[in-house]
N, C-alpha and C positions, 0 to 999 in steps of 0.2 A: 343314805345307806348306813344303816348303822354298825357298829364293831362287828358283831356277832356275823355278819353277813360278808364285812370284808372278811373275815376267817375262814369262811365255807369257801368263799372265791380264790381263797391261794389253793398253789398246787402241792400238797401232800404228799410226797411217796414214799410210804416204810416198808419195813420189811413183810405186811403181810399183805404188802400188794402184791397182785398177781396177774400176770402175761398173759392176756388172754390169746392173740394172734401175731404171729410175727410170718413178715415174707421179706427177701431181700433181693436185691439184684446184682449183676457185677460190674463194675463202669469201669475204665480204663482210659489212658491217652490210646492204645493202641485198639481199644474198640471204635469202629463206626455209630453203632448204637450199643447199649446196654444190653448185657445177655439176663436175657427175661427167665427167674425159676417161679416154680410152685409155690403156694404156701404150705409153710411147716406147717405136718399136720400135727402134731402135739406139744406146741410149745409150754403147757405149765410143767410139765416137768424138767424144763429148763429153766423155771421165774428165777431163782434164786440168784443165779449169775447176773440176768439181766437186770434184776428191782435193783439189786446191789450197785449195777453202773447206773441207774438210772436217780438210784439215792444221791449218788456224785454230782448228777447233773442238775437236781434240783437244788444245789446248793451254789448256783452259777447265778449269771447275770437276766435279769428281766429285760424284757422285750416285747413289744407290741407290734402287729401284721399295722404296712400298711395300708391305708385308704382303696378298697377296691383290688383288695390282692386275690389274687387269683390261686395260691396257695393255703388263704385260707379257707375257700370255698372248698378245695379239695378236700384237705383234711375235713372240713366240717361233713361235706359228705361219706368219707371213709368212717365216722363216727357213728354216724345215724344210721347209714344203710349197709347191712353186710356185703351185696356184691360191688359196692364203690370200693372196699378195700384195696380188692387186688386191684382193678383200673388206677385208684390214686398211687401207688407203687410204681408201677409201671410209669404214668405220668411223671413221679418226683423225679424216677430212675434215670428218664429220659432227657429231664430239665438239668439234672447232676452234671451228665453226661455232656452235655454243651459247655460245662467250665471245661475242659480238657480241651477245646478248640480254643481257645484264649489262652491255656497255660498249660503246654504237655508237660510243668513238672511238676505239677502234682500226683497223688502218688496215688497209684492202682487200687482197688480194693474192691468194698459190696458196700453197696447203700441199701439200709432198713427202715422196715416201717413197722411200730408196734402198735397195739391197744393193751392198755392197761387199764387193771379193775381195781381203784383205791377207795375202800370202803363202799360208799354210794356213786365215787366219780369214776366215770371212763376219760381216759387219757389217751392224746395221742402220742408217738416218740417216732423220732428221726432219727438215726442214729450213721456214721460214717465211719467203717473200719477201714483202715487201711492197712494194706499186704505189707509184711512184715519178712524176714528171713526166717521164721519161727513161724510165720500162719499162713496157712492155706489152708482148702475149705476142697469140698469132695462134691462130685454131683453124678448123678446117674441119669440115663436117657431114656424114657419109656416107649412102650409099643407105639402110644399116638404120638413122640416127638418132642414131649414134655419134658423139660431139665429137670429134677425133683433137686433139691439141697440136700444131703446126709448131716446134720446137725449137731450128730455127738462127735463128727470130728470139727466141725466150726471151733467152737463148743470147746472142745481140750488143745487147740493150738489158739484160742484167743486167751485162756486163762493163762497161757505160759508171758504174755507181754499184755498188761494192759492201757497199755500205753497207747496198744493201736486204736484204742477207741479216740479218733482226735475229732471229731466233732459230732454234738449229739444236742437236742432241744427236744424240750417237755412240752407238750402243748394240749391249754383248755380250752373247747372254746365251750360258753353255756349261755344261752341268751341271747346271740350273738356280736356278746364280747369275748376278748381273748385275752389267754396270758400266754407268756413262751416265756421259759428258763433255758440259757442254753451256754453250752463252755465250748472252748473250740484252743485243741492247745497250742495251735498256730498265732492267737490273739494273744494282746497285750491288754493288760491293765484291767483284764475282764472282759474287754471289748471283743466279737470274734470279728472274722476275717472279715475283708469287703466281699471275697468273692461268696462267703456262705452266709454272708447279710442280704446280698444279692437274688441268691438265691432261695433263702427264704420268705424274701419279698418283705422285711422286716426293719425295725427301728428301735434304738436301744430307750427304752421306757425314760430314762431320766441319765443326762447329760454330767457330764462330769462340772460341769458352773456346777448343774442343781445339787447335786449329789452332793457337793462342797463346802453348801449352804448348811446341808442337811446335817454333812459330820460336823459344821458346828456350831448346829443347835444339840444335837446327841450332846458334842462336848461341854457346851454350857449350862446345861440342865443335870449333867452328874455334878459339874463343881458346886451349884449351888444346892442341890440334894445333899452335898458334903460341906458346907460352910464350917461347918461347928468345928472340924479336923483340919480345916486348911487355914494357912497362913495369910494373914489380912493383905501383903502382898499381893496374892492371886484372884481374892473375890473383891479388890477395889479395884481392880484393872482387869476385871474378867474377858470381858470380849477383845482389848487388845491384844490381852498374853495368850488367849485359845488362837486369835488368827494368825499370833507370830509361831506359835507352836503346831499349826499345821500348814505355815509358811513353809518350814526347817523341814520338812518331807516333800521327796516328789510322790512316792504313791502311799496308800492308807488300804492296807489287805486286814478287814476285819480277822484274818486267821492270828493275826499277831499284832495285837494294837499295842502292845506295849510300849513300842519308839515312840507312838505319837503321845499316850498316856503318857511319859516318861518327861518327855520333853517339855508337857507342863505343870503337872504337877511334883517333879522330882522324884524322892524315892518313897512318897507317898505313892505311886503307881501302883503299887505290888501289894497295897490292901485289895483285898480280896471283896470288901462289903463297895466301894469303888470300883474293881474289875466290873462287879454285879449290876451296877446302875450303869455303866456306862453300854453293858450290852441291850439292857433293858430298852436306854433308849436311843438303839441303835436300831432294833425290832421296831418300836416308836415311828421310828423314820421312815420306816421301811428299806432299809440298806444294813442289813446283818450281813449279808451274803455279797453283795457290793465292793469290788476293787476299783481303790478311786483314784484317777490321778492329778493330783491336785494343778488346776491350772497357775503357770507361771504368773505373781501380777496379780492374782483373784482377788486381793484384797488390797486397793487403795487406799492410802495415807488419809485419817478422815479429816473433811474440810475442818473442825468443830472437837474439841475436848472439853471434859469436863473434871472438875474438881471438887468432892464434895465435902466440908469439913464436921467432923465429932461435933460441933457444935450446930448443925444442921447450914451452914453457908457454903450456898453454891457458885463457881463459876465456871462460868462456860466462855472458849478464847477461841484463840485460833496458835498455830505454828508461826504464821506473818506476826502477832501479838508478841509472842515471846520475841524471838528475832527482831525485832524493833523495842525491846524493852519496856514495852507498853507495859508486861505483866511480867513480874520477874518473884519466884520462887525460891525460897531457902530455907535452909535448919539451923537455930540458933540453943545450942543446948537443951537439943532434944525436943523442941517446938518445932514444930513445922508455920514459917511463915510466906506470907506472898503481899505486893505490894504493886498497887496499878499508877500507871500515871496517867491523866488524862487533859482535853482541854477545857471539858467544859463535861458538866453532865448534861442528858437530853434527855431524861425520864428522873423525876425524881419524886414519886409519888407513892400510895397505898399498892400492896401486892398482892391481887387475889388468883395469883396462879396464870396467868399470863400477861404479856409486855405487849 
């Protein structure tokens, strides 16, 4: 797959997306089932509020359906086929509504289902409001027994807190593969809940090891983009001083990388043409958006170091080496020397790049 194709396959959402169907339902600890409404009949002249939260969301954590999920079958049909929508609603509403028997403290509110039009992709959205002391939502009853939702009061008692949006995921599916971006502000570290992982039948795309690895490949590829600016200190010990400098942090929130920049390259941090590489290749990585929490331990003591001298001589020891004074390092008036003792050499020949 080349560049160009993973770009079309991320999920997008700006501001001139636009909401093409929204329906939502109300769940509750204190409902038996899900009180079933209509679909809003005119949601684009509500996009703006929604693209706006949904702009939030797309800036959350990746996730993948898993293996034979049955949510993503839904959704994929609410996508292709117009009258699967409101049946998948109903469905999710339903599936929602069974966390409440497991946890009546979770908290009341409406679960929603949207489609979105970004540029040439249709989107799907989840979205979970919850009842607030400031929101409530309006509904009227029709001749045939239908609940219809009144919308422009949702609508002006959600803008007043929008906090109650607490969990919400983006979802593509095209080909049938999928992506999911989704925040949940119950969740830690990026992570959401178990019960709404649960429920959406899902798995966080890349693990906090992976992710780990990745911030420091990001971080090793700005210092040496930057060699020429940084002190010989940092680029002869590069991989040990990146992994002790995102040892020194439990979590890494791309929103403010400064502490982890900080911590290793000091108050070089705060160059800006370094700010720029280091986001670049954090995009790279695929973990711009990415809260990480660094695993305790991720980086073992390595068996093996190396030392390589101005004059091209390399060696390579161990920790056991030093510690038995096998190999014993020092400065003598601003030389740097070292000094092996040994019993016997066991190689003593021509070097054509490997022993």
């Amino acid at each position: 797959m080349t560049s160009a194709e993973n770009l079309t396959d991320e999920i997008v959402i700006s501001k001139n997306s636009v909401i093409e169907r929204i329906i939502f339902h109300i769940v509750g600890p204190d409902l038996n089932t899900p009180t079933i409404l209509t679909e809003v009949e005119d949601p684009s002249t509500h996009s703006d509020f929604f693209v706006a939260r949904l702009i939030e969301t797309s800036k959350g954590t990746h996730y993948h359906f898993n293996p034979a999920s049955g949510v993503k079958d839904q959704i994929n049909q609410s996508l292709v086929s117009p009258h699967a929508f409101i049946d998948c609603s109903q469905i999710l509403a339903e599936r929602f509504q069974k966390l409440y028997e497991r946890d009546k403290r979770l908290i009341p509110g409406v679960l929603m289902l949207l489609q979105i039009k970004s540029g040439t992709d249709i989107y799907a959205a989840i979205i979970k409001y919850d009842d607030t002391k400031v929101i409530s939502y309006k509904t009227t009853t029709t001749k045939d027994g239908k609940i219809n939702p009144i919308l422009n009061h949702i609508l002006n008692t959600f803008v007043q807190d929008k906090k109650a949006l607490q969990k919400s995921a983006v979802i593509k599916i095209k080909n049938d593969t999928d992506q999911l971006i989704c925040i949940d502000r119950s969740g830690k570290n990026g992570d959401i809940t178990e019960k709404f992982k649960d429920f959406l039948d899902i798995t966080r795309k890349f693990t906090h090891e992976v992710l780990t690895e990745r911030l420091l490949e990001a971080l090793k590829a700005t210092a040496k983009a930057h060699k020429d600016i940084l002190p010989q200190e940092i680029t002869s010990q590069l991989s040990t001083m990146a992994k002790e400098a995102i040892s020194s942090i439990e979590t890494f929130n791309p929103t403010n990388p400064n502490i982890l920049l900080n911590a290793l390259f000091g108050d070089l941090h705060l160059n800006e043409q370094l700010q720029f590489t280091f986001e670049k290749e954090l995009k790279k990585q695929k973990i711009q958006n990415e809260i990480i929490r660094i695993p305790k331990g991720h980086f073992p003591k390595p068996s093996r170091k190396t030392k390589v001298t101005y004059e091209g001589i390399q060696v390579i020891y161990t920790q056991a080496h030093e510690d038995s004074k096998q190999i014993e390092f020092d400065e003598i008036n601003g030389t740097k020397t070292f000094k092996v003792s040994t019993l016997k050499y066991v190689i003593e020949d021509e070097f054509h790049g490997k022993i």
